[in-house]
MDAnalysis code that builds the backbone (N, CA, C; Angstrom):
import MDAnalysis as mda
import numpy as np

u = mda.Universe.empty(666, n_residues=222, atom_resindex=np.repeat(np.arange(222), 3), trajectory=True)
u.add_TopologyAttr("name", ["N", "CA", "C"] * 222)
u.add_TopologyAttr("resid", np.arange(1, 223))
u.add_TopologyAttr("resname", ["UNK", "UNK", "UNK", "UNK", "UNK", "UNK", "UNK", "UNK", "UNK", "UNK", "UNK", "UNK", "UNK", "UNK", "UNK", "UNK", "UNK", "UNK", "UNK", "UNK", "UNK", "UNK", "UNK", "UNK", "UNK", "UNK", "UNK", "UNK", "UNK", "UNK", "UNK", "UNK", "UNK", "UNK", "UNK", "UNK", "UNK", "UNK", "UNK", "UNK", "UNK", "UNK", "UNK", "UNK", "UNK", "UNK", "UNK", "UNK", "UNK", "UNK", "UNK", "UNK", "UNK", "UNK", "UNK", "UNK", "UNK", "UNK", "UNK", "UNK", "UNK", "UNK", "UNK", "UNK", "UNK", "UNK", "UNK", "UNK", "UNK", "UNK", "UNK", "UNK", "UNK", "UNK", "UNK", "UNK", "UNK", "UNK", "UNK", "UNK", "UNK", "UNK", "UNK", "UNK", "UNK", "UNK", "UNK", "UNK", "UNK", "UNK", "UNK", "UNK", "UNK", "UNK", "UNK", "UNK", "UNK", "UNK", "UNK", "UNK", "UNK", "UNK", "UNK", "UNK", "UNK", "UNK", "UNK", "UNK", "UNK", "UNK", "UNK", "UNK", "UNK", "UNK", "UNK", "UNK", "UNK", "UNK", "UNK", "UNK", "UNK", "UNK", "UNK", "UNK", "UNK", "UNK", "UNK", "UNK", "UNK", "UNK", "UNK", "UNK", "UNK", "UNK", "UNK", "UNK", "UNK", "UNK", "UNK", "UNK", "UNK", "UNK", "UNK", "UNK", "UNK", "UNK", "UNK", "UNK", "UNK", "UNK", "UNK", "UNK", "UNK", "UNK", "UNK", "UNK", "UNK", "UNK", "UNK", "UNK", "UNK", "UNK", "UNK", "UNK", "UNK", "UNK", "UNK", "UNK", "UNK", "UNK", "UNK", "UNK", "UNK", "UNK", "UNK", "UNK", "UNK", "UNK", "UNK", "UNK", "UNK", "UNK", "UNK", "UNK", "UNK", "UNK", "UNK", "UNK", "UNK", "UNK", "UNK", "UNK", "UNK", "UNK", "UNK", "UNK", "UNK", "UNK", "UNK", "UNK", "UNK", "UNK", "UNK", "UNK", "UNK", "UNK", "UNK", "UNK", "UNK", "UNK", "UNK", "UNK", "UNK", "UNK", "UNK", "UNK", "UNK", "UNK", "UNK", "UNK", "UNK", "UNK"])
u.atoms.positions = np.array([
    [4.003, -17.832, 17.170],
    [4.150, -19.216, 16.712],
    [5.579, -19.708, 16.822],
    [6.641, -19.023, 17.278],
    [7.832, -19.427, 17.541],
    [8.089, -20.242, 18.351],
    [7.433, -20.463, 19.783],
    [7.542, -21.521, 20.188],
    [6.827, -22.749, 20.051],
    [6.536, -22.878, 19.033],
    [5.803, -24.295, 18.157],
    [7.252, -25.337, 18.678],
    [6.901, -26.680, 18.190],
    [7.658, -27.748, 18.518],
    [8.590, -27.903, 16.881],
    [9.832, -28.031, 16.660],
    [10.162, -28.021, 15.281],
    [9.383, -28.614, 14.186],
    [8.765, -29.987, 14.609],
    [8.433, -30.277, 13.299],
    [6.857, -30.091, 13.191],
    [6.111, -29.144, 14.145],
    [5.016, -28.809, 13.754],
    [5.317, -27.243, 13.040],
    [6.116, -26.932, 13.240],
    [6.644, -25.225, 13.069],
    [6.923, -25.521, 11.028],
    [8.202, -27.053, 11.297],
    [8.397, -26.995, 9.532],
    [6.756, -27.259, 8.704],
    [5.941, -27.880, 9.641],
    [4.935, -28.178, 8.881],
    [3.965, -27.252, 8.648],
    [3.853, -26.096, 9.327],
    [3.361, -24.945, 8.850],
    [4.212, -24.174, 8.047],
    [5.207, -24.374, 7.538],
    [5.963, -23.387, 6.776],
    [5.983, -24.312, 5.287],
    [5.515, -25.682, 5.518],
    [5.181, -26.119, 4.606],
    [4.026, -25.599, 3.332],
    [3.229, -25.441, 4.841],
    [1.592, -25.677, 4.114],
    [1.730, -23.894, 3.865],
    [2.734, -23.173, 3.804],
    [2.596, -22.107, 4.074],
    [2.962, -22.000, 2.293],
    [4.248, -22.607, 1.755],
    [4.923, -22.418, 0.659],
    [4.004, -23.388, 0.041],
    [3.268, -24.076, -0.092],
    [2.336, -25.176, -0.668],
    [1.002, -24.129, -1.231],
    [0.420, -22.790, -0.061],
    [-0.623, -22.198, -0.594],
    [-0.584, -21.155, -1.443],
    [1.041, -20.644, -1.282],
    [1.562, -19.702, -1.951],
    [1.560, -20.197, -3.530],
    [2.254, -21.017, -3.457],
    [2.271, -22.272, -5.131],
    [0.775, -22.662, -5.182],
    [0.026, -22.395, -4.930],
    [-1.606, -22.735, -5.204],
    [-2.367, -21.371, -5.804],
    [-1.631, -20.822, -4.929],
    [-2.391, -19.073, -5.469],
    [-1.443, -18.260, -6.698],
    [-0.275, -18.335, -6.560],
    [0.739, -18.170, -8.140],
    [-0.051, -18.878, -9.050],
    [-0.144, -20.239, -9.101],
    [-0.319, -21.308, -9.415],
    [-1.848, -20.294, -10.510],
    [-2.964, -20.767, -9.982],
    [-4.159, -20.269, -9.794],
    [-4.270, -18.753, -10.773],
    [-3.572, -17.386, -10.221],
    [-3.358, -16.662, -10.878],
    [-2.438, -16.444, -12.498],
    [-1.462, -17.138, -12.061],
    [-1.333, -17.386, -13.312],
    [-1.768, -18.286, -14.847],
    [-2.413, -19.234, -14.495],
    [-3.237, -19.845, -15.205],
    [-4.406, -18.939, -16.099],
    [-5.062, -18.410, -14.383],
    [-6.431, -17.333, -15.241],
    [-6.046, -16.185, -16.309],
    [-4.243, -15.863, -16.208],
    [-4.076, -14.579, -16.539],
    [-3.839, -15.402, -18.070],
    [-3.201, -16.315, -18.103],
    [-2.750, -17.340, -19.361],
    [-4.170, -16.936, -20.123],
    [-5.244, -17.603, -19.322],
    [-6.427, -17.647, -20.184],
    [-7.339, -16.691, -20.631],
    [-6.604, -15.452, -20.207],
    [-7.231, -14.696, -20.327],
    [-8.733, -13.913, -19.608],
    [-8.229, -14.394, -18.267],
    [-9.816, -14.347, -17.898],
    [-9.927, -13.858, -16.284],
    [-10.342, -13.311, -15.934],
    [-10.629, -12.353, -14.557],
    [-10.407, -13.247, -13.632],
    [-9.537, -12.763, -12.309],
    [-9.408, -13.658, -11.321],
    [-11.098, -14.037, -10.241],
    [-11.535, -15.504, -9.970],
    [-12.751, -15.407, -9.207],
    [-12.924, -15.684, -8.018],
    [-13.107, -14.736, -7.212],
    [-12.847, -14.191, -6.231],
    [-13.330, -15.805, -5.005],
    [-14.865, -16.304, -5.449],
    [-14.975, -17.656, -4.918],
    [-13.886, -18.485, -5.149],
    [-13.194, -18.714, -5.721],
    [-12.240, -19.627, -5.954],
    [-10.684, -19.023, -5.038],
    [-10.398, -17.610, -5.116],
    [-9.091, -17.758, -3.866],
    [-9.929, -17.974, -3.175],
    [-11.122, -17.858, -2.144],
    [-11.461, -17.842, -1.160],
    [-11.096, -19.609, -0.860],
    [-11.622, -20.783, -1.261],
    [-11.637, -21.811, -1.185],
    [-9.954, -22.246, -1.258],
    [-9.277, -21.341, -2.538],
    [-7.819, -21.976, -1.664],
    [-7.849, -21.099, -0.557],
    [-7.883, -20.202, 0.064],
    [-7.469, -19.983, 1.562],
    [-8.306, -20.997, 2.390],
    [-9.594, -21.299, 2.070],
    [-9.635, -22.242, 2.929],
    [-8.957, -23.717, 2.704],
    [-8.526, -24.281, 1.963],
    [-7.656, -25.005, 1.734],
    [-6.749, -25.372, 2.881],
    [-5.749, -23.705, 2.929],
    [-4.839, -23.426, 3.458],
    [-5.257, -23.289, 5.077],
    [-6.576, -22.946, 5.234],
    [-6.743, -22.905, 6.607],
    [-6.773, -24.536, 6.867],
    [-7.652, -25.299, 6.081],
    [-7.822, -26.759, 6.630],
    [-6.462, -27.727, 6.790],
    [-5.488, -27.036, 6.382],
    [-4.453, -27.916, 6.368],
    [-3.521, -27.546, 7.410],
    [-4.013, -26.184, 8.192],
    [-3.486, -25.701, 9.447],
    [-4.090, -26.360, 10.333],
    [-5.459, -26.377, 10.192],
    [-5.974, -27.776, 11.509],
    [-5.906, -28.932, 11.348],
    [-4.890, -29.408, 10.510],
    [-4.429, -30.537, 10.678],
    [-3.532, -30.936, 11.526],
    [-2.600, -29.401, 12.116],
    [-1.572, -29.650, 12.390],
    [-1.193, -28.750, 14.034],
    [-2.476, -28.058, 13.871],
    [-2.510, -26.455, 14.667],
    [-3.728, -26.962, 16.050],
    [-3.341, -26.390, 16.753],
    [-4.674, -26.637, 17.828],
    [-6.094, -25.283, 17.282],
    [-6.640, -25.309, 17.809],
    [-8.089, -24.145, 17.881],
    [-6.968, -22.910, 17.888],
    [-7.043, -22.634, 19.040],
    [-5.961, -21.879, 19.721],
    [-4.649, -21.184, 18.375],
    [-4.124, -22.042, 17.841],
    [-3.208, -21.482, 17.400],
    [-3.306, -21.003, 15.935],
    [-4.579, -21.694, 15.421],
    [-5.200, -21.570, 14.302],
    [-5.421, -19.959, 14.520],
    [-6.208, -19.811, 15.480],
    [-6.681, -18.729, 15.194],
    [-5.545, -17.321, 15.247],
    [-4.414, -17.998, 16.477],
    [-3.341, -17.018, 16.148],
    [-2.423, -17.034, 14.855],
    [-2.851, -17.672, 14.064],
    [-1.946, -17.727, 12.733],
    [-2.700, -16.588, 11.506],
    [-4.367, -17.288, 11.768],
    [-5.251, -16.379, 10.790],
    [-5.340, -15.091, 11.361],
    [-5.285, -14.282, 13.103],
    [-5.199, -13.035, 13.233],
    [-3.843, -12.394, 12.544],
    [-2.653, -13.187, 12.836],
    [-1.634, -12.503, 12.455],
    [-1.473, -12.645, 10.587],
    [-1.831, -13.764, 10.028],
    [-1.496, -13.519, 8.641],
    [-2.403, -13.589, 7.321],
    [-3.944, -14.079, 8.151],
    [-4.519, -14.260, 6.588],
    [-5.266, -12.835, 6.136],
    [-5.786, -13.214, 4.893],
    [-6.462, -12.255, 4.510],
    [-7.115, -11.563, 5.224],
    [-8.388, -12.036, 5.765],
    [-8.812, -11.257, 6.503],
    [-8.957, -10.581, 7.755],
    [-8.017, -11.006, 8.461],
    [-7.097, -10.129, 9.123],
    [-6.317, -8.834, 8.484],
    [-5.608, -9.123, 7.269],
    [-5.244, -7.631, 6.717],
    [-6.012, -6.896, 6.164],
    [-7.652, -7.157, 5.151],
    [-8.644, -6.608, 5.250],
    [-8.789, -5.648, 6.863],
    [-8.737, -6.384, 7.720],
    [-9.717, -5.552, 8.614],
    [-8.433, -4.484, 9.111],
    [-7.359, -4.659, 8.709],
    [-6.240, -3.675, 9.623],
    [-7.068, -2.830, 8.989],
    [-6.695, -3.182, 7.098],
    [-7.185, -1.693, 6.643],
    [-8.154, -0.722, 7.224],
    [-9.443, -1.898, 7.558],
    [-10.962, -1.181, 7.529],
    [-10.358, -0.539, 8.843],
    [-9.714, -0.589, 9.780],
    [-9.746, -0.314, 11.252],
    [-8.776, 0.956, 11.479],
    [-8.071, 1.224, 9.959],
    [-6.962, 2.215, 10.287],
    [-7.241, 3.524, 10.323],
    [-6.471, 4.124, 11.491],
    [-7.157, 5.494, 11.817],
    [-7.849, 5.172, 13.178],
    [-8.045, 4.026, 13.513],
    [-9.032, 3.660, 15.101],
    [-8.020, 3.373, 15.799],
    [-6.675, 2.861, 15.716],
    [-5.828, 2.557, 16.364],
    [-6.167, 1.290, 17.534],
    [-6.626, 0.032, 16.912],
    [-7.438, -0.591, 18.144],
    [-6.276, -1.094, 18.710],
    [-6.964, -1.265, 19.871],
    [-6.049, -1.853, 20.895],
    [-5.944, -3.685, 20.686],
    [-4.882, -4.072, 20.583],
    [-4.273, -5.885, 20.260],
    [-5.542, -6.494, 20.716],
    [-6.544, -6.184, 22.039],
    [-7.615, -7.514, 22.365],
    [-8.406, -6.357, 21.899],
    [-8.790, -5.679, 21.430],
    [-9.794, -4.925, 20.967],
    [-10.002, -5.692, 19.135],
    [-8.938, -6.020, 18.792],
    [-8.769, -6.130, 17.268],
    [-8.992, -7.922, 17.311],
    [-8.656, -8.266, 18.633],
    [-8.906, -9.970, 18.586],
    [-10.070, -10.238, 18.845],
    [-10.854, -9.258, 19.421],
    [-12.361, -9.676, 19.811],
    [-13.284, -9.073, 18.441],
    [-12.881, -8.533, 17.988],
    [-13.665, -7.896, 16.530],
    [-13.304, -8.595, 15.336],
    [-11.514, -9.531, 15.243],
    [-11.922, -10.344, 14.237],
    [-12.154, -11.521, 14.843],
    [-12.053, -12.413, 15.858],
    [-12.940, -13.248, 16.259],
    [-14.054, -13.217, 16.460],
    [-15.090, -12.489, 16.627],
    [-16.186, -11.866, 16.034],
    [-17.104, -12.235, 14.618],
    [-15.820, -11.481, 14.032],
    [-16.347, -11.562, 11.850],
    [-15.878, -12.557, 11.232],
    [-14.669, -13.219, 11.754],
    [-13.579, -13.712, 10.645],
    [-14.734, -14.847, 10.134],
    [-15.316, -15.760, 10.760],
    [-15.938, -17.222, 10.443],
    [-16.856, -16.706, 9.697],
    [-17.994, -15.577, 9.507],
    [-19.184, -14.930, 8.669],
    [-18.306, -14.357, 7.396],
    [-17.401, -13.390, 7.494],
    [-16.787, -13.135, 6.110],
    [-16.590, -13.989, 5.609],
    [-15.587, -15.263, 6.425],
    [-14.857, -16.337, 5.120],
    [-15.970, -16.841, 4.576],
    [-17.418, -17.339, 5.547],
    [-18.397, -18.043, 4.855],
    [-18.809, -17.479, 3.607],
    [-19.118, -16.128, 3.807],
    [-19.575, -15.079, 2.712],
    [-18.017, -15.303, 0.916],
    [-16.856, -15.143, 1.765],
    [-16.771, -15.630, 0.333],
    [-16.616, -16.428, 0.089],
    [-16.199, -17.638, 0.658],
    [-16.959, -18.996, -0.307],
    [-18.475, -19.120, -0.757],
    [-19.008, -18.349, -0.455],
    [-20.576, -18.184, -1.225],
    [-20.221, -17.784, -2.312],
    [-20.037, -15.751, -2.215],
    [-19.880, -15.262, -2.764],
    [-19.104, -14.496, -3.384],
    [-17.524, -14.612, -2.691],
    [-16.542, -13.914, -3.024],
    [-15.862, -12.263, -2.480],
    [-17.423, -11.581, -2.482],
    [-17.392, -10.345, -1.928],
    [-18.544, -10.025, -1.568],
    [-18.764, -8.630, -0.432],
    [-19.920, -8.644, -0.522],
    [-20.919, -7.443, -1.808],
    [-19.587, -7.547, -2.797],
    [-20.342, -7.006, -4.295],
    [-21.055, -7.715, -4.984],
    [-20.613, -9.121, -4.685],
    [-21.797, -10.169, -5.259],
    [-23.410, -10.461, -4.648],
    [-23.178, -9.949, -3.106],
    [-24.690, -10.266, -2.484],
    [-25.718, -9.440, -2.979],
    [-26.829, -9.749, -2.574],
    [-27.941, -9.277, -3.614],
    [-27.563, -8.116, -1.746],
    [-28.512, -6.929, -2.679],
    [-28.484, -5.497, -1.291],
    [-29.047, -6.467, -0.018],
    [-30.489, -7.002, 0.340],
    [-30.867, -7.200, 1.666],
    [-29.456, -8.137, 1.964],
    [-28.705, -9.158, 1.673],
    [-27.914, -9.461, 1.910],
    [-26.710, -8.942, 2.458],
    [-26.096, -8.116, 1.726],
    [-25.592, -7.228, 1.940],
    [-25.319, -6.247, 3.301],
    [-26.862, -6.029, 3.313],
    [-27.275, -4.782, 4.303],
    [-26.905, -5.600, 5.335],
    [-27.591, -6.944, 5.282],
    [-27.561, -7.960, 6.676],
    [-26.388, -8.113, 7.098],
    [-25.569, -8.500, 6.382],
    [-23.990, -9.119, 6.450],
    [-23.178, -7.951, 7.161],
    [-23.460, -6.973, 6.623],
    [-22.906, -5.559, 7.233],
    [-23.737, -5.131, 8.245],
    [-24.429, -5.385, 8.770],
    [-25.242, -5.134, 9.725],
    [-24.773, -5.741, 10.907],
    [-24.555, -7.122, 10.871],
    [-23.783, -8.014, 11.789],
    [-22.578, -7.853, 11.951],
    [-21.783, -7.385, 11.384],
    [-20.462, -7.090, 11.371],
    [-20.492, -5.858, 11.854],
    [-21.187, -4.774, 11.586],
    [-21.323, -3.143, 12.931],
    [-21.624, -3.785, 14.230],
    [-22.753, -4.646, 14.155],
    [-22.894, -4.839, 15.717],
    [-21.915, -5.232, 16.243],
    [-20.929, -6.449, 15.625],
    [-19.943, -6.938, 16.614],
    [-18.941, -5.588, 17.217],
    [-18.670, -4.862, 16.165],
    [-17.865, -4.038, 16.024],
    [-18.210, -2.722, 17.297],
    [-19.450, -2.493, 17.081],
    [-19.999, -1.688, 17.982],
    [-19.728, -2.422, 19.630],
    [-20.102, -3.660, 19.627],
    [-19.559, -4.052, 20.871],
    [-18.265, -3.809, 21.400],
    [-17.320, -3.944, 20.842],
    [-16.355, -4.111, 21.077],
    [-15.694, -2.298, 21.169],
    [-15.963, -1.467, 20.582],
    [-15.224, 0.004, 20.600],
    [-16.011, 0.446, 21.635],
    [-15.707, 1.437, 21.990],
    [-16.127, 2.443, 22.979],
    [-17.070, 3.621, 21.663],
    [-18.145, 4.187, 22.062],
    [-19.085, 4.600, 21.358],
    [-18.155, 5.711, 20.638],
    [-17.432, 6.628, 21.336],
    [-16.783, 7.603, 20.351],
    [-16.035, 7.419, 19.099],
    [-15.545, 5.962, 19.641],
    [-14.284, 5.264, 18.369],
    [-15.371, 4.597, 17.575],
    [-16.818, 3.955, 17.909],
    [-17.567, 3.319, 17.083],
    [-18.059, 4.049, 15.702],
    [-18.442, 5.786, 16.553],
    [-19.085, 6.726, 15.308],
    [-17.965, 6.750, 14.505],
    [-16.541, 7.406, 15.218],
    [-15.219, 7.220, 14.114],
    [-15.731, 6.108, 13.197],
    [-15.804, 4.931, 13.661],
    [-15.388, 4.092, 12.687],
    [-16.604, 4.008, 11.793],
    [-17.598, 4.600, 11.753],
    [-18.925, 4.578, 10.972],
    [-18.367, 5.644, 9.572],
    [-17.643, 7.026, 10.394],
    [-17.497, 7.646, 9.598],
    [-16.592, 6.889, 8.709],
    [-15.969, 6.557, 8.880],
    [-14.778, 5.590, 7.804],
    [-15.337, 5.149, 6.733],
    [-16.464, 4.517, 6.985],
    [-17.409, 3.539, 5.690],
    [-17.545, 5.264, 4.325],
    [-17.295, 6.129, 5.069],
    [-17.800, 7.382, 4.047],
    [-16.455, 7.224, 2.810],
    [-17.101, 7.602, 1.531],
    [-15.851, 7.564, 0.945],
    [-15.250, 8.486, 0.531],
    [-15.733, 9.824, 1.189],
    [-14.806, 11.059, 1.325],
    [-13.898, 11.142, 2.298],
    [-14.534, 10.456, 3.386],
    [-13.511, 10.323, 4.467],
    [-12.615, 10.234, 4.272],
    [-12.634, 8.501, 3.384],
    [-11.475, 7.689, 3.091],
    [-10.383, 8.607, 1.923],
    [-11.157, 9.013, 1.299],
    [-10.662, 10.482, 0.493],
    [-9.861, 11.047, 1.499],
    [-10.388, 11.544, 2.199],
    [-9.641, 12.414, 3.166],
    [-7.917, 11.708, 4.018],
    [-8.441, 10.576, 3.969],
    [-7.354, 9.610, 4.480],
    [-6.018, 9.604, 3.855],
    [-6.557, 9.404, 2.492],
    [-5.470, 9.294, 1.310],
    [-4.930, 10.633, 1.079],
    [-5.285, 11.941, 1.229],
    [-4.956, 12.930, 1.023],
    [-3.974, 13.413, 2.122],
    [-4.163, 13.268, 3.607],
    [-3.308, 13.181, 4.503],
    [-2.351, 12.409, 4.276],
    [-2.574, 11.013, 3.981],
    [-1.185, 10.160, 3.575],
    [-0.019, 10.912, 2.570],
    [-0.954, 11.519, 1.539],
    [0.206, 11.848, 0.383],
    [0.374, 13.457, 0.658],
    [0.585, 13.899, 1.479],
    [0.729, 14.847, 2.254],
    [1.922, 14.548, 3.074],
    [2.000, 13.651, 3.678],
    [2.444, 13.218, 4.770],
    [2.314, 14.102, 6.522],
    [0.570, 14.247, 6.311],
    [-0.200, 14.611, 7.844],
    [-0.314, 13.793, 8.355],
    [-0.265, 14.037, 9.996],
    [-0.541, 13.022, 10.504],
    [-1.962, 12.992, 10.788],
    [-2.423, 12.036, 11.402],
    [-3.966, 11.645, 11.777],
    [-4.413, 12.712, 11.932],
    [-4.187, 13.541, 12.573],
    [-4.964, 14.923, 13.199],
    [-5.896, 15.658, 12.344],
    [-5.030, 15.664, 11.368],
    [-5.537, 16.710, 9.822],
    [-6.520, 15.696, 9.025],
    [-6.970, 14.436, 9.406],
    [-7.467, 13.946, 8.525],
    [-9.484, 14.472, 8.326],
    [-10.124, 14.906, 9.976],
    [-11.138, 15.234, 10.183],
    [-11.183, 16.670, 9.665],
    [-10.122, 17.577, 9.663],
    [-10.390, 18.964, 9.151],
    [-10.526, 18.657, 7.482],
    [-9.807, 17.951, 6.441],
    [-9.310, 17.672, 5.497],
    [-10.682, 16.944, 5.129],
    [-11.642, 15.979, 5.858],
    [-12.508, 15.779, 5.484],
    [-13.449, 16.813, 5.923],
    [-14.015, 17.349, 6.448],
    [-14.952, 18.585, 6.588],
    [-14.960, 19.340, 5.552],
    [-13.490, 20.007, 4.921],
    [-13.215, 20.465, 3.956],
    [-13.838, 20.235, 2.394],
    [-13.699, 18.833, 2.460],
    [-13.906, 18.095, 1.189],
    [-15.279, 17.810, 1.201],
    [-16.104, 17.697, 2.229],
    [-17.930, 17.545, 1.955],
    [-18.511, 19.120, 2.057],
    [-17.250, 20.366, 2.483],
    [-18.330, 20.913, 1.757],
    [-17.688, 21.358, 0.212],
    [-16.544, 20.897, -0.006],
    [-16.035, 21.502, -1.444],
    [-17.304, 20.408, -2.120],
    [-17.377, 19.193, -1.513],
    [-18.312, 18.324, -2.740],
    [-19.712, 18.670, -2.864],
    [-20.407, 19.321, -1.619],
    [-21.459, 20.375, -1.902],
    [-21.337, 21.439, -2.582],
    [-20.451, 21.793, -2.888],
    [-20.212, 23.443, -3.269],
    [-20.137, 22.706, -5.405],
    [-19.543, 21.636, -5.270],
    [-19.363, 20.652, -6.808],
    [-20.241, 20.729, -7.061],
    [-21.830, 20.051, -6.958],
    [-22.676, 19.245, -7.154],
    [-23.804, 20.895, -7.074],
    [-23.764, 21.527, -6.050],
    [-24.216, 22.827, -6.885],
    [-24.209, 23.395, -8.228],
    [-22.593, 23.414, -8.513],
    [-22.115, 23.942, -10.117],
    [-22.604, 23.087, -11.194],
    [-22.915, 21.520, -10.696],
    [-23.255, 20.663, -11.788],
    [-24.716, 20.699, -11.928],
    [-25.360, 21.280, -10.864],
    [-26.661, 21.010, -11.224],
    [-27.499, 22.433, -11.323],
    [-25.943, 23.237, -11.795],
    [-27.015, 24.474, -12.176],
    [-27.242, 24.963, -13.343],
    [-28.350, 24.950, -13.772],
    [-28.907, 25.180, -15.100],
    [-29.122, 26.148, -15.152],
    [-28.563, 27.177, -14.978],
    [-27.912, 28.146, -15.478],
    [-26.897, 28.585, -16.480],
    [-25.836, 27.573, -15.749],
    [-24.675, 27.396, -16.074],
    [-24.738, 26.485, -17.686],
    [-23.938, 27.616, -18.689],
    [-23.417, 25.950, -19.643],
    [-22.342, 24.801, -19.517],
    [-21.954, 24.106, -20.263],
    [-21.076, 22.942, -19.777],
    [-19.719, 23.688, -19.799],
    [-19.666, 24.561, -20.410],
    [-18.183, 25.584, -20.663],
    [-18.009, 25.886, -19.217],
    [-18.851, 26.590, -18.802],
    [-19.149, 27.888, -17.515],
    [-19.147, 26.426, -15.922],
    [-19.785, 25.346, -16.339],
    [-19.279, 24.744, -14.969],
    [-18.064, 24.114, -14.932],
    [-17.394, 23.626, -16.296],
    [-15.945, 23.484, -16.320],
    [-14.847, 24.262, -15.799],
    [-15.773, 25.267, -16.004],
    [-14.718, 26.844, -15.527],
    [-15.184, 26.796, -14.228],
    [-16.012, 26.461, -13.524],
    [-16.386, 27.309, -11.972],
    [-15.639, 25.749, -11.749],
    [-15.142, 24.678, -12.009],
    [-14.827, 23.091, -11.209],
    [-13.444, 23.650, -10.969],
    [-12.923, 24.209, -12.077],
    [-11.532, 23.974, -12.368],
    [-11.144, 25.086, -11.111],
    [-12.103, 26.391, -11.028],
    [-11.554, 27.498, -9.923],
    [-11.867, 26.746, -8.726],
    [-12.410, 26.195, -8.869],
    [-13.157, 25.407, -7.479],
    [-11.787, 24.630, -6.804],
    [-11.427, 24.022, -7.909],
    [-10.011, 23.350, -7.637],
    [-9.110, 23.356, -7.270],
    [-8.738, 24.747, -7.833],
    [-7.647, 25.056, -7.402],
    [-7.303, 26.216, -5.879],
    [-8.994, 26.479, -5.819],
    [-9.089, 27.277, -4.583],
    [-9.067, 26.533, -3.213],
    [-9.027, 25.449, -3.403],
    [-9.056, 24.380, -2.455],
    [-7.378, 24.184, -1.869],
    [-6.618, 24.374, -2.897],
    [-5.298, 23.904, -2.776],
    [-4.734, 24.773, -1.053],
    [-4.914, 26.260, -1.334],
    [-4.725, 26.933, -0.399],
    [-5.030, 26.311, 1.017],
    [-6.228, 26.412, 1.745],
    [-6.761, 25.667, 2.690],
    [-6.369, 24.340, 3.072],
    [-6.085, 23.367, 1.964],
    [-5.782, 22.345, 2.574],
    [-4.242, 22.493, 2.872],
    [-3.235, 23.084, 1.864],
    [-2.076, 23.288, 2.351],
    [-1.772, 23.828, 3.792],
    [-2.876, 24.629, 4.559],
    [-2.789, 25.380, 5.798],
    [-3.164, 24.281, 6.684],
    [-4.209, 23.951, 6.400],
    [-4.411, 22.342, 7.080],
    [-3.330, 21.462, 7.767],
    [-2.666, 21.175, 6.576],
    [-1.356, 20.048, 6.695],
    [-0.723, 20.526, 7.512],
    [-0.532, 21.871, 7.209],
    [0.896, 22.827, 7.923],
    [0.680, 22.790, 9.101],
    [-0.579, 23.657, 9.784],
    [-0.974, 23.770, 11.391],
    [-0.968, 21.953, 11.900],
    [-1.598, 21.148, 10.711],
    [-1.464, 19.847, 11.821],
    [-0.056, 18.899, 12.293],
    [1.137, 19.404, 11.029],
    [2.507, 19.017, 11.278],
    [3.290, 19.824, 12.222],
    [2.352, 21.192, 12.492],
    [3.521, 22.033, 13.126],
    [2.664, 21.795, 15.189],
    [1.296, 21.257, 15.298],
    [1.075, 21.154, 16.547],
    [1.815, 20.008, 16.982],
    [1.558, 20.124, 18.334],
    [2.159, 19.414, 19.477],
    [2.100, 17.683, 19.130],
    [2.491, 16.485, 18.833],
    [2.247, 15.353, 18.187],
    [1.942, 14.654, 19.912],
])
């Protein structure tokens, strides 16, 4: 957007400090009142903030403003991290979703509010685009992602500081330590003393392995 014309450039930096003072604005009020931020309501100021970009923005540049800065654009880095997409790989997947999400939260805010078939649907359409656009190996990757051990696994490499590599051993690890859990809890055998005691060894026997993990994946070839 740098080569904008000056006074269309100040006028997006307008509407830029105008949505910022709408959403302070907004949050602080609800927090005054004591009362949960609603999630339909930022959605409508971002659209606000989008409508006051096509006032001023062509098609075209609109959409390069919302890939590079709105919400849901940084939503999807998140959802996408670890896939490493490629710049038109990531423009054809949120040009794709972006117009169905925003609709979804001005409905509903999230899709924690849709009733499940909703839900299922909304996410259903959003794999397909998605599936179009990756190559099938990076698609299953990115299926596995929706897992939330995975994502477990993600965070555990991060605070580690592994790189990507270790994140698939680190999750393998962790679905079967969470099978090996859910055994101890559901054995009636066991009293509540005796599976406290088999969680806690469980726990700490884990430490070993994943530490070897980290190590072999910081010490291979990057």
């Amino acid at each position: 957007l740098g080569a904008l014309p000056a006074k269309t450039h100040n006028a997006v930096q307008e509407i830029c400090q105008r949505s910022v003072e709408r959403h302070q604005s907004y949050q602080w009020s609800r927090f005054n009142e004591g009362q949960p931020i609603n999630q339909v309501e930022l959605a409508k100021l971002r659209e606000q903030t989008r409508s006051d970009l096509r006032q001023v923005l062509s098609p075209a540049e609109v959409e390069e403003f919302t890939l590079r800065y709105s919400h849901n654009a940084h939503q999807l880095r998140m959802e996408l991290a670890g896939m490493d997409p490629k710049p038109e790989e990531f423009r054809k997947i949120f040009r794709g979703i972006d117009a169905a999400d925003h609709q979804m939260q001005l409905e509903f805010g999230s899709v924690e509010a849709m009733s499940p078939k909703q839900r299922e649907r909304h996410e259903r359409q959003r794999d397909a685009t998605i599936k179009e656009v990756l190559p099938e190996p990076r698609y299953q990757a990115y299926l596995m992602t929706k897992d939330p051990l995975y994502r477990q696994a993600q965070m555990t490499a991060m605070q580690y500081g592994a790189p990507s590599k270790a994140v698939m051993p680190i999750y393998q690890m962790t679905k079967a330590n969470e099978s090996r859990r859910q055994q101890i809890l559901t054995n009636i055998t066991l009293t509540a003393q005796q599976k406290n005691e088999e969680l806690q060894r469980d726990n700490m026997d884990q430490l070993r392995p994943l530490q070897q993990i980290v190590n072999e994946a910081n010490a291979a070839p990057r």
